[in-house]
N, C-alpha and C positions, 0 to 999 in steps of 0.2 A: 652149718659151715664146717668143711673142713681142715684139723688140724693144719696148721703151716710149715709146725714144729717136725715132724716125721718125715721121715726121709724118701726123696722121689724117686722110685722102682727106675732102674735101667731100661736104655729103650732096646729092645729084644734084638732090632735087626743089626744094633752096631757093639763091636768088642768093645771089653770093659778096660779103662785103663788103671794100670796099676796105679796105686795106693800111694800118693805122695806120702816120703816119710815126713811127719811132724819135725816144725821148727820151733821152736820156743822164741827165738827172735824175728818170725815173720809171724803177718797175718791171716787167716785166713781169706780169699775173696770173697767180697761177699754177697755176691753174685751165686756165688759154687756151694758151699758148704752150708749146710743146713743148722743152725744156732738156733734153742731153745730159748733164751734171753733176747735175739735178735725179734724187732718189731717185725709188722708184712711191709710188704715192697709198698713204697708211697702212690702206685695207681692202682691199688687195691685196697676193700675197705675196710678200716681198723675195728678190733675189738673191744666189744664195750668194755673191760679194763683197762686199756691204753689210755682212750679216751676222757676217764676219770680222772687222771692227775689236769687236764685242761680245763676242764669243768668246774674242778673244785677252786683252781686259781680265778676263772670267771666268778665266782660266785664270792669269791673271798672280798675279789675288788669291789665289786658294787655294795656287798656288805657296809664298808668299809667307805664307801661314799655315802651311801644312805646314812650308815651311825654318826657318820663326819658332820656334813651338812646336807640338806637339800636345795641351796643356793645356786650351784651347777646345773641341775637340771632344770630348774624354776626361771634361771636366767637366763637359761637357753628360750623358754617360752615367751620369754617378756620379749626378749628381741625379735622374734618371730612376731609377735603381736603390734610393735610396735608403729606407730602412724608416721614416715618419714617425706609423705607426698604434702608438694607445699598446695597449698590455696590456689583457686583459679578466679580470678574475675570474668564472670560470664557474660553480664550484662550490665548496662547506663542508660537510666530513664529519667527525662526529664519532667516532673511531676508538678511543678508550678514556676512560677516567674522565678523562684528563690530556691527551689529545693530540688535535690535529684536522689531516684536509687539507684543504689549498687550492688549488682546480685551476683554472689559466690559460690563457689561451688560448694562449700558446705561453713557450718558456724566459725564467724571470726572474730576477732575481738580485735579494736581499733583502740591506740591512747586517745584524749580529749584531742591533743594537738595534731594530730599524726597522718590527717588529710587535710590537706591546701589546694586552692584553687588559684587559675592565673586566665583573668580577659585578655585576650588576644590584643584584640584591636586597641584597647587602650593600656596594656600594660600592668592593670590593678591586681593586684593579690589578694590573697586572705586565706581565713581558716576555715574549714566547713563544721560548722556545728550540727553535731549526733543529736537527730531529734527520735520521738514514737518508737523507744526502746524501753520495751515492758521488763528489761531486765537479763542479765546471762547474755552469753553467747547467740548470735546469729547467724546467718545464712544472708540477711538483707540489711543493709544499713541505707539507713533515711538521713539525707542530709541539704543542710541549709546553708545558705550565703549569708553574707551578711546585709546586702542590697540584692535590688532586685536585679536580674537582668535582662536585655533589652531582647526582644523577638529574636530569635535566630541569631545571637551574641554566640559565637564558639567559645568555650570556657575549657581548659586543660584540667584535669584532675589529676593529682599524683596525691600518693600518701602509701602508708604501710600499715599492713595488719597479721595477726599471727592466729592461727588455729587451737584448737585444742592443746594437741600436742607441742607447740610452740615452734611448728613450722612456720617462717614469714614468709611474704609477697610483698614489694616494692611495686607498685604499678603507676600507669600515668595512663590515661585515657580523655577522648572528647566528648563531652556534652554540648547543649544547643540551648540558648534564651529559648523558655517558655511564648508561645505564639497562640494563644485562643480565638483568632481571627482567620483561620485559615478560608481562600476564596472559595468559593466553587469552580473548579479547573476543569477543564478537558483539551486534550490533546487533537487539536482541530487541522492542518496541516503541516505535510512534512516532506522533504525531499531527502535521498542518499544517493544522488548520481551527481553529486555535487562539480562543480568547476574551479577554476580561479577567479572567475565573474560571478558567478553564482555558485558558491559554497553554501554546503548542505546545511539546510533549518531547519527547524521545528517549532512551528507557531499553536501557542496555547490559548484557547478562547475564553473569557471572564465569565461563567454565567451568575456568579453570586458575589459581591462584596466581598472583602477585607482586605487582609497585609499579608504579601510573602513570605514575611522574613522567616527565613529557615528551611520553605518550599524547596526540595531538591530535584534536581534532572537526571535520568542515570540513561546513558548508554550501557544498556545492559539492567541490572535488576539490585534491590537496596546490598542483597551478602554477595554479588559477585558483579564487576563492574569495568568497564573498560574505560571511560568519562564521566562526570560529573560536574556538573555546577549546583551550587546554592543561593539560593536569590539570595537578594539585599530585599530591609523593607521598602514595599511599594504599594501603596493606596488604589485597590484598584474598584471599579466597577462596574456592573455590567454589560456589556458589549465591548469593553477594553480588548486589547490586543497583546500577548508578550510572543516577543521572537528571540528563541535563544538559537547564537550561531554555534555550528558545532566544527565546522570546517577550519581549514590551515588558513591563516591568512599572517599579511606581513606583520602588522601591529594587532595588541589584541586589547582594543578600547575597554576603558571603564564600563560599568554597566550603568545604563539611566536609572533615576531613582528621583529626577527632581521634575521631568520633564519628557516627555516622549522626543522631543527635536535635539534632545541634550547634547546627543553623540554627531560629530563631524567625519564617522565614518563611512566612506563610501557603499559602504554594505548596509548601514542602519537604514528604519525603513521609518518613514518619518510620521507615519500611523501607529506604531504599534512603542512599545516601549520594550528596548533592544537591550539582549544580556548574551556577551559571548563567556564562553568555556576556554579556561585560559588555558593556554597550549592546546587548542581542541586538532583532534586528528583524522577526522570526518567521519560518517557512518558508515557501517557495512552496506557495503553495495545492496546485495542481494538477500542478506540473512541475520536477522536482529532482531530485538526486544529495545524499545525505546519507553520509558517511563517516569513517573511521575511520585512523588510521596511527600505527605505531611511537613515532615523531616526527614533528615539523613537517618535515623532510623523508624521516623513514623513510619501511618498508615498509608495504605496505598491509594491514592488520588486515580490512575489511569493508567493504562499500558496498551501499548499495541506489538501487535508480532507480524514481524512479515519473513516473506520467502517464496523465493522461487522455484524452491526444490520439491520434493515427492518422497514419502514412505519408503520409497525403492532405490533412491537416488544413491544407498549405501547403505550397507547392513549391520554397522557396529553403532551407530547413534540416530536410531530412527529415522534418519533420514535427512538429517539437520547439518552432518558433516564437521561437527565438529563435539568431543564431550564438554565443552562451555558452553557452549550455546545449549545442548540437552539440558543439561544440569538447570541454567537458566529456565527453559520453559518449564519444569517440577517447579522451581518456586512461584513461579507466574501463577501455575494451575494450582499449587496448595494456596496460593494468595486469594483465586476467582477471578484473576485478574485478567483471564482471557477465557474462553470459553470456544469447545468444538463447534465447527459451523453451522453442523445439524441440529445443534441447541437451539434455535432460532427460527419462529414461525412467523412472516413480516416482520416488523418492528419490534417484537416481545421476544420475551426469552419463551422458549416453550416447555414444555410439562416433561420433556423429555433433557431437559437440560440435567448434569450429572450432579449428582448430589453427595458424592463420595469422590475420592481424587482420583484422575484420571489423567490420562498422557497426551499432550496437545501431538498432534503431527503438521510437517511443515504444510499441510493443504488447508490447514485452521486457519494460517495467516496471512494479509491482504500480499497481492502479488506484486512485487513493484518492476518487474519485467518493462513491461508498456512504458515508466516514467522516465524520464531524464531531468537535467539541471532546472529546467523550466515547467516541466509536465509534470506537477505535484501530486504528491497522491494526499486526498479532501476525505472529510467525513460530509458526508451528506448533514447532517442537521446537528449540532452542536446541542441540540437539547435531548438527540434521542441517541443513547451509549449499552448497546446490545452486547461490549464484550465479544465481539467477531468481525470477521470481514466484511458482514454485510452493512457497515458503517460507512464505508471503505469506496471509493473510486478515483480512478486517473483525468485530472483536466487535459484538455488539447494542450499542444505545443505553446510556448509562449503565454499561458491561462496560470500561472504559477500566482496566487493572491495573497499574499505574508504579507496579515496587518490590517486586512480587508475581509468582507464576507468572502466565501471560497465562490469559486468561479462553478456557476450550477450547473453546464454541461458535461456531459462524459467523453473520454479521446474515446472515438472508433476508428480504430485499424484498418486500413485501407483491402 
C-alpha cells in the first residue's frame, strides 16, 4: 500500500498555482493539503495502526463483561430457549359410560379440581376426577365423572391446565355419553331435489340391533360439515326404518323416540321413525357427501358421494367445483369410506381396489342427474355395501319409498 502521507506530484498539463501564504489562524482544507497526522479519506481502507485504538477498546469491553459476570450473555440464551407457546387441546374421547380423554399437544399438568363437567340437558355439574396417571407430566389426561352417563348425553368440558414451562390453556369442549350398542346402519335411500312438498330425506335401513344415541348425520363429512343431526336414543331392530329430514320446512318437529306415529308432522312418514335437522337447509343439488358415524367424532358407519360433474368439469378442484367439497372427498378416501368405481367386480370389492390413499373423482359417485323430489336415488340391497355407485340406482317418478323397502325398479329415460 502506498504511503497517503507524501505529497500528490502536479498534474503535468495544468499551471501550478502559487503557494498560499500560511495563516496561523486558518485551517488547512482538508481535502488539499497533505497532513502526516491526518487519518485516509473514510472510503478508503485504513491502516492496521488506526485500526488498533478500536480493537483494543472492543476487547477492553468484553474483557470487562466476561471478568464482571457472565449473566448477560447466559440470559440472553435462557430467553432464546425459553418455552412461551401455551398448550393446545387436540383431542376428546369418549372412553366409557363415565370417563373421557384428553389429548394435548404436549405434557400438562392439571390441579385436582381444575376440570368440571356440565350435562347439558339436565343442568348437573361436577368435577372430573384424574384417573391412570403413572405419575409427572402428561400429554393425555384420563378422566372420570362422577356418574355415569346416558348414550349420547353431550357433556361440556372446561377446566385449565399449565405446561411445563407454566404456560396455561383455559379450554371448554364437547364430549358424548358412552353408547356400546351402536345398530348396524346403512344409508338406504336418499333424495336432493327436494321441494316444499317433498323436502330432501335420507332414509337409513336397521340391519343389526341397538340404540342410536349419539349416532350422527353429517351433510358433509365428521372435520368439515355443512349440517348435522345427532340422534336421540332409539331402540331399533332389524328391518326398522329411520328418516332424517334435511330440508326447509315451516316448523321443525321434535324427533320420535317413543313411537314411529309420534310426530303430527305432515312430512313424518308413519313407517319409519322420523328425525329432522333443526334449521336444516336442504342438500346439494348435484354435488355432496352425505354420512353417517358412530358419534360426532366416532367411527364411520357409511357414506355416499354423488355428482354430476366430471374430472374435466374444472381444473382447480378435480373436478368437484368447489375446495370443500375436494377436501371432503380426502377425508372420505383416507376414511375407505367410498371407493373408485373400478374397485368393484359384481357385488365384491375387487383385488384391484386401492390399498394406499387415493383421490376419488366426481365419476366415482352415484349420479343424481335422472332424480327429482319423488325419483329417489335406492341402494339396490341393503345387505350388500360395495363402497361405490354400483350400490346405487334412480326409482321412476312418483317410486320415492322412505320408510318402506326401496322400490326394485330402475327410472329409464325415455
Amino acid at each position: 500500500m502506498k504511503n497517503r502521507s507524501t505529497a500528490r506530484p502536479s498534474h503535468p498539463s495544468r499551471p501550478q498555482h502559487p503557494a498560499r501564504k500560511a495563516d496561523p489562524a486558518r485551517t488547512s482544507h482538508p481535502t488539499r493539503k497533505s497532513d502526516p497526522a491526518r487519518t485516509s479519506h473514510p472510503s478508503r481502507p485504513s491502516s492496521p495502526d488506526s485500526a488498533r485504538p478500536c480493537i483494543n477498546i472492543i476487547i477492553t469491553v468484553l474483557i470487562l463483561l466476561a471478568a464482571g459476570s457472565c449473566s448477560p450473555l447466559s440470559g440472553y440464551r435462557e430467553l432464546i430457549d425459553t418455552d412461551f407457546q401455551q398448550p393446545l387441546l387436540l383431542n376428546v374421547e369418549t372412553l366409557n359410560e363415565s370417563a373421557f380423554v384428553l389429548q394435548f399437544s404436549e405434557p400438562v399438568i392439571a390441579a385436582p379440581d381444575a376440570i368440571q363437567y356440565l350435562v347439558e340437558s339436565t343442568g348437573d355439574t361436577g368435577t372430573l376426577k384424574q384417573i391412570n396417571i403413572s405419575g409427572g407430566d402428561t400429554d393425555t389426561l384420563f378422566l372420570q365423572t362422577g356418574s355415569p352417563l346416558r348414550p349420547g348425553e353431550r357433556c361440556l368440558i372446561r377446566g385449565y391446565v399449565t405446561d411445563r414451562a407454566g404456560n396455561s390453556l383455559t379450554f371448554s369442549a364437547a364430549a358424548y355419553g358412552w353408547n356400546d350398542q351402536i345398530p348396524d346402519l346403512v344409508i338406504n335411500e336418499f333424495t336432493t331435489q327436494g321441494s316444499s312438498s317433498n323436502p330432501d330425506r335420507v332414509e337409513l335401513a336397521v340391519t343389526g340391533a341397538g340404540n342410536t344415541a349419539g349416532v350422527t348425520f353429517y351433510d358433509g363429512v365428521s372435520t368439515d360439515w355443512i349440517q348435522r343431526v345427532i340422534l336421540p336414543p332409539i331402540d331399533v331392530e332389524p328391518g326398522d326404518f329411520i328418516v332424517i329430514h334435511c330440508g326447509k320446512e315451516p316448523v321443525y318437529p321434535e324427533p320420535e323416540t317413543l313411537s314411529i306415529t309420534e310426530s303430527d308432522s305432515p312430512h313424518a312418514v308413519d313407517t319409519a321413525w322420523d328425525i329432522w335437522i333443526p334449521e336444516g337447509s336442504g342438500l346439494s343439488g348435484n354435488n355432496g357427501i352425505i354420512s353417517l358415524y358412530a358419534s360426532p367424532r366416532g367411527d364411520l358407519l357409511d357414506a355416499v358421494l354423488y355428482s354430476n360433474r366430471t374430472s374435466t368439469s374444472d381444473a382447480n378442484y378435480a373436478g368437484f367445483g368447489s375446495k370443500a367439497l375436494l377436501a371432503r372427498t380426502a377425508v372420505l378416501a383416507e376414511e375407505a369410506g367410498w371407493l373408485p368405481h373400478e374397485s368393484v367386480e359384481g357385488n365384491a370389492v375387487s383385488a384391484a381396489a386401492p390399498a394406499e390413499p387415493y383421490q376419488l373423482k366426481p365419476e366415482d359417485g352415484v349420479n343424481p342427474d335422472p332424480s327429482t323430489a319423488t325419483r329417489s336415488m335406492c341402494r339396490w340391497d341393503p345387505a350388500i355395501d360395495t363402497d361405490t355407485h354400483h350400490d346405487w340406482y334412480i326409482v321412476p317418478v312418483r317410486k320415492a319409498s322412505f320408510g318402506e323397502a326401496n322400490y326394485p325398479e330402475e327410472y329409464k329415460p325415455d
